[in-house]
C-alpha positions in Angstrom: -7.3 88.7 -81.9 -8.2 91.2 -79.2 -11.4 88.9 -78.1 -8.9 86.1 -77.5 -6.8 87.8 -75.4 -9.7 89.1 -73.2 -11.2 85.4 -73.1 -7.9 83.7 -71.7 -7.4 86.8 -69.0 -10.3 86.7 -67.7 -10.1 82.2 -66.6 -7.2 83.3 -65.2 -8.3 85.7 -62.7 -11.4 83.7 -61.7 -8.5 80.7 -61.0 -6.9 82.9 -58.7 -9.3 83.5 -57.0 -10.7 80.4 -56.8 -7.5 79.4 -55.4 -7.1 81.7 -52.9 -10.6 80.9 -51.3 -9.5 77.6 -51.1 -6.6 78.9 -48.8 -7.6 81.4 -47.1 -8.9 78.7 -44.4 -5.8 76.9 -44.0 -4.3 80.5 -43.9 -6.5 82.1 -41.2 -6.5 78.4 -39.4 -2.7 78.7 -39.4 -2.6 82.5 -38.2 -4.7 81.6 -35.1 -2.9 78.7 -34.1 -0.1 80.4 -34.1 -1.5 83.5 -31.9 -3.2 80.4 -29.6 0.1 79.0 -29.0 1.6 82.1 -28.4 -0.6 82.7 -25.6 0.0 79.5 -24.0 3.4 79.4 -23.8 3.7 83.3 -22.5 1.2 82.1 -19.8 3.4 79.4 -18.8 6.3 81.6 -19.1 3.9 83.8 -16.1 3.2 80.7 -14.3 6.8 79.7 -14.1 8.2 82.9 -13.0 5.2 83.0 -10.1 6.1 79.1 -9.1 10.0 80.1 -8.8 8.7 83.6 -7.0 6.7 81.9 -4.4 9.2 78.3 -3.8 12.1 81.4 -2.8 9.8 82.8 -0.6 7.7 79.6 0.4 11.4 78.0 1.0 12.5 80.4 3.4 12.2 79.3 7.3 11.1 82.8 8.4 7.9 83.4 5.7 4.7 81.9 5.9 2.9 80.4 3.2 0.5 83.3 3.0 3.6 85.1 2.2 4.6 82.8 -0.8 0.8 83.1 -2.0 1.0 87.0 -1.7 4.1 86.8 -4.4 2.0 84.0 -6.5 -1.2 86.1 -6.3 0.6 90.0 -7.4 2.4 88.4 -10.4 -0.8 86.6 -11.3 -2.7 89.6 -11.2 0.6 91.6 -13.3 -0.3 88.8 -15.8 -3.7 89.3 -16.0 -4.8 85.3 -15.2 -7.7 84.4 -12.4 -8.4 80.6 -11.3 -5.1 79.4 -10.6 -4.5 76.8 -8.0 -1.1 76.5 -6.1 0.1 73.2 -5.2 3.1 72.6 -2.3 5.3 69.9 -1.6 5.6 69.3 1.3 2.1 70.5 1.8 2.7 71.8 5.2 6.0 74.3 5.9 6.5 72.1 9.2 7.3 69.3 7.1 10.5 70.9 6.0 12.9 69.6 8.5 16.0 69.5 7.2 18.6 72.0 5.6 18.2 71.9 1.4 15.3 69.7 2.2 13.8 70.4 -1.8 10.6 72.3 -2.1 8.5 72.3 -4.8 5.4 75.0 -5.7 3.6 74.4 -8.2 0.8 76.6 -10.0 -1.8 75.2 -12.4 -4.3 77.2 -14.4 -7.2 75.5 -16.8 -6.2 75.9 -20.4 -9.4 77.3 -21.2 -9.5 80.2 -18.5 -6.5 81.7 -20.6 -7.1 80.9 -23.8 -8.3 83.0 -26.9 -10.1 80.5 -28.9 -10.9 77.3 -26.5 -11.1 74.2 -28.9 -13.4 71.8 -27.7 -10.5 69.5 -27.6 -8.7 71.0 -25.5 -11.3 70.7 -22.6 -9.6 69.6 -19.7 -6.2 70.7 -20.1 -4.0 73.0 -18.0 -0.8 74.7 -18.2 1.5 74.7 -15.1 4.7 76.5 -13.8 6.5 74.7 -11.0 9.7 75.1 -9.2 11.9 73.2 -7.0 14.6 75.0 -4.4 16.6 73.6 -1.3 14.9 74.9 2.2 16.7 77.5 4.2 16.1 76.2 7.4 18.1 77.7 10.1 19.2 75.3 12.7 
C-alpha cells in the first residue's frame, strides 16, 4: 500500500513541474512587457511635460528659442533621455504675428534610444510629447 502511494506522488510532482516550465516563458514574457511599457509611457509622460515646458516659454514674445530649448534640454537631462529632436510650429518665432496665434513644440525621441529591451519590431518607432498654447505677443 505504502509503494502505491509513493508511485502516484511522485507523477504528480514531475506534472507540476512540467507545467510550470511550460509557463514560465509566457510568465517572464508578460513581466517584461509590462516593465517595457512602463518605460514608454513614463518617457512620454517626460516628453510631454518638456513639450508644454518649452511651448510656455517658446510662446512668449520676449524669449528666444534658445530659451525654450534650455527648458527642453534641463528636463531632458532630469529624465535621463539623450537624442531628442525638437520640432516648432511655426518654425521661426517671427512667424507668430498675431495675439493667441497657436504654437505648437513638439519633442520626438527614437523608441529604441529609451528602451530596455528593443524588439526588432519596434525599429523605427518614436515616442513624442507635444504641446499647443496661444502666443503672447504684445502689441
Amino acid at each position: 500500500m505504502l509503494s502505491i502511494i509513493r508511485q502516484t506522488r511522485s507523477p504528480r510532482k514531475a506534472t507540476a513541474a512540467v507545467e510550470f516550465a511550460a509557463v514560465l516563458p509566457l510568465i517572464v514574457l508578460l513581466l517584461l512587457g509590462g516593465v517595457e511599457l512602463g518605460r514608454a509611457l513614463m518617457i512620454q509622460h517626460e516628453l510631454q511635460g518638456a513639450a508644454q515646458a518649452g511651448c510656455r516659454v517658446y510662446s512668449v514674445s520676449d524669449s528666444t528659442t534658445q530659451d525654450a530649448e534650455d527648458i527642453i534640454a534641463a528636463a531632458m537631462d532630469e529624465a535621463g533621455v539623450s537624442n531628442y529632436e525638437i520640432s516648432y510650429e511655426p518654425a521661426n518665432k517671427s512667424d507668430i504675428v498675431t495675439k493667441l496665434e497657436p504654437v505648437t513644440v513638439a519633442v520626438r525621441v527614437n523608441y529604441a534610444d529609451v528602451a530596455y529591451f528593443a524588439p526588432s519590431f519596434f525599429n523605427g518607432s518614436a515616442i513624442t510629447g507635444s504641446s499647443t498654447m496661444p502666443a503672447e505677443v504684445t502689441e
